[in-house]
N, C-alpha and C positions, 0 to 999 in steps of 0.2 A: 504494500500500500504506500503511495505517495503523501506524503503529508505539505503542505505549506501554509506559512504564516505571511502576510504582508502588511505593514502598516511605511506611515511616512514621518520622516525625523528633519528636527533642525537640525543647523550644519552651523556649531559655531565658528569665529575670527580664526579663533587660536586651536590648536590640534588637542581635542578629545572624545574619548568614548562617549558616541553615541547609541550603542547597542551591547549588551552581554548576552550571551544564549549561553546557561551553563547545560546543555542538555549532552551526556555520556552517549555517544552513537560509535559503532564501529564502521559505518554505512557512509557511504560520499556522499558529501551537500551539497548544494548548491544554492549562492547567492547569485539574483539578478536584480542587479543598483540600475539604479535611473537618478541622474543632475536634472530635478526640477527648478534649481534658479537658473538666473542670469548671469554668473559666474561660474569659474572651474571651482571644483575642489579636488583638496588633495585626500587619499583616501587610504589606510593602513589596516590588512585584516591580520589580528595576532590568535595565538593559540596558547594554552598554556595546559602544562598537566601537571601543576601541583596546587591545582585550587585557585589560583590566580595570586599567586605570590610574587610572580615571575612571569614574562610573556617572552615571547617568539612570533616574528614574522613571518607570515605564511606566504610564502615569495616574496615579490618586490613592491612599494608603495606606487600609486597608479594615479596621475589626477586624469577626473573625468572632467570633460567640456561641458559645457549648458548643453542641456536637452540630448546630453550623450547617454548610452544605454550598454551594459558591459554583463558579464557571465563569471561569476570568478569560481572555481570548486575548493570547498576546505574537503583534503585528499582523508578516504578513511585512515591514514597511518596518525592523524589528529585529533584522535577521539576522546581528547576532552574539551572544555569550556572553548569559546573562540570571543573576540569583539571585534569590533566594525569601531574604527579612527579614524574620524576626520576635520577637516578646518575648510576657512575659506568660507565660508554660510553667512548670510546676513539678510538672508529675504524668509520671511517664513516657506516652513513646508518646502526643504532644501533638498532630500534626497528620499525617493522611492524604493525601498528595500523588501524583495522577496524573499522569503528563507525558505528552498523546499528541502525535503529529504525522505529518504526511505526508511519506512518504518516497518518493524519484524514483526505482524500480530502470528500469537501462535495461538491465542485464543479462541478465534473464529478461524473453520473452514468455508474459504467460499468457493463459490462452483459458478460455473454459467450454464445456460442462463439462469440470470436471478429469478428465480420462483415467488 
């Protein structure tokens, strides 16, 4: 089953977390950002696996252009907490953030067709 959340976030001046997902997955995610201002931002997804004491960048930091739309995957080797860094914001409702990912239900068998 594919799960996804989307909501949209301010983009403040200065560089900080605007997102935490402490959710434990073994499973590849996937982010798909949208720049709804008028300006770039600059944008930093980290990872950490000791709770968030400590982070790591999950590749390299990326500014996105106004009105640009990008695909980033946090790889399953990153299966714990992740956040989303960024700056550059100053209009409300700066950036469009998807978070999908796969999720393992062992609880329900489904079949097709749905009955």
């Amino acid at each position: 089953m594919v799960i996804s959340s989307t909501d949209v976030f301010d983009v403040p001046v200065a560089l900080d977390t605007i997102l935490n997902v402490r959710e434990n997955s073994s499973w590849q995610r996937s982010l798909f950002i949208k720049n709804l201002s008028s300006s770039d931002l600059a944008i930093q997804l980290e990872t950490s696996t000791d709770g968030g004491s400590s982070w790591s960048l999950i590749g390299t930091a990326f500014t996105l252009a106004a009105g640009e739309i990008t695909v980033k995957e946090i790889p399953a080797e990153n299966p714990n907490i992740f956040r989303v860094r960024a700056s550059g914001g100053g209009d409300d409702r700066d950036l469009h953030i998807t978070y999908a990912r796969i999720f393992d239900d062992n609880q329900h068998n489904w079949v097709m067709p749905i009955t």
